[in-house]
C-alpha angles and dihedrals in degrees: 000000000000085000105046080053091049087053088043092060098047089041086060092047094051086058098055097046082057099052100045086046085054094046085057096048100041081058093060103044081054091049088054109042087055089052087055094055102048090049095048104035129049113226116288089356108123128221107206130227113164139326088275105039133037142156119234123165122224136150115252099203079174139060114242123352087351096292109157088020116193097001098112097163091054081043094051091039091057097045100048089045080054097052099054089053092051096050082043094059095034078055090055098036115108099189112091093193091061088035082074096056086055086055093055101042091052084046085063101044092030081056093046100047090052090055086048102053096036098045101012085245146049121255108237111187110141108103127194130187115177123180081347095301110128115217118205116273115260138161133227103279086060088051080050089054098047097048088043087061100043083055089058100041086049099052081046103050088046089048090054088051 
């Protein structure tokens, strides 16, 4: 039994080097693909893919849908403050499938807060237009964040039932 314990806890380790190790990649993979973009497309020029995806570069001096526009202290303040509580509950979770949504979801802030320290904006250049309806222009760490809180949602909604 003592052993099984002992395997347990490396095994756990091993996770959570992993995750971490993920958080920092998934980062990466943000900053560059932003760096792609401002070196490829001029702002608010769009490179067109096709009629439901394309990639147009502007300047989000906001957080979604421009709300706090242009306050980027009180921006910066609340994320960080975010992110924090979101490292606090990851720390006390002890289920290792919604741990993963966390993950996701600090990849995303974690993406965006270094664009707004570094450039005093994130960079938004994923555009989507379905059945002629324009969404608002966003970039990969946002798509980390939403898919960070359906996970969540979803773990939610199956533990109520």
């Amino acid at each position: 039994m003592e052993k099984n314990v002992c395997l347990f806890k490396i095994l756990f380790k091993k996770i959570k080097y992993f995750l971490n190790i993920y958080i920092i990649l998934l980062i990466i993979i943000d900053f560059f693909s932003k760096i792609i973009i401002i070196k490829n497309i001029k702002l608010y020029e769009c490179f067109y893919i096709n009629h439901y995806i394309n990639f147009i570069y502007i300047r989000n001096y906001g957080v979604t849908l421009g709300f706090l526009k242009n306050n980027k202290i009180t921006i910066c303040f609340l994320t960080i403050i975010s992110i924090l509580t979101l490292f606090y509950i990851k720390f006390l979770l002890k289920d290792k499938n919604i741990e993963l949504s966390y993950n996701l979801i600090i990849s995303g802030i974690l993406g965006n807060l270094i664009n707004r320290i570094y450039y005093g904006f994130v960079i938004d250049f994923i555009s989507i237009n379905i059945f002629d309806y324009q969404y608002p222009i966003f970039n990969f760490a946002d798509i980390l964040i939403f898919i960070g809180f359906i996970l969540i949602l979803k773990n939610n909604i199956f533990f109520l039932y």
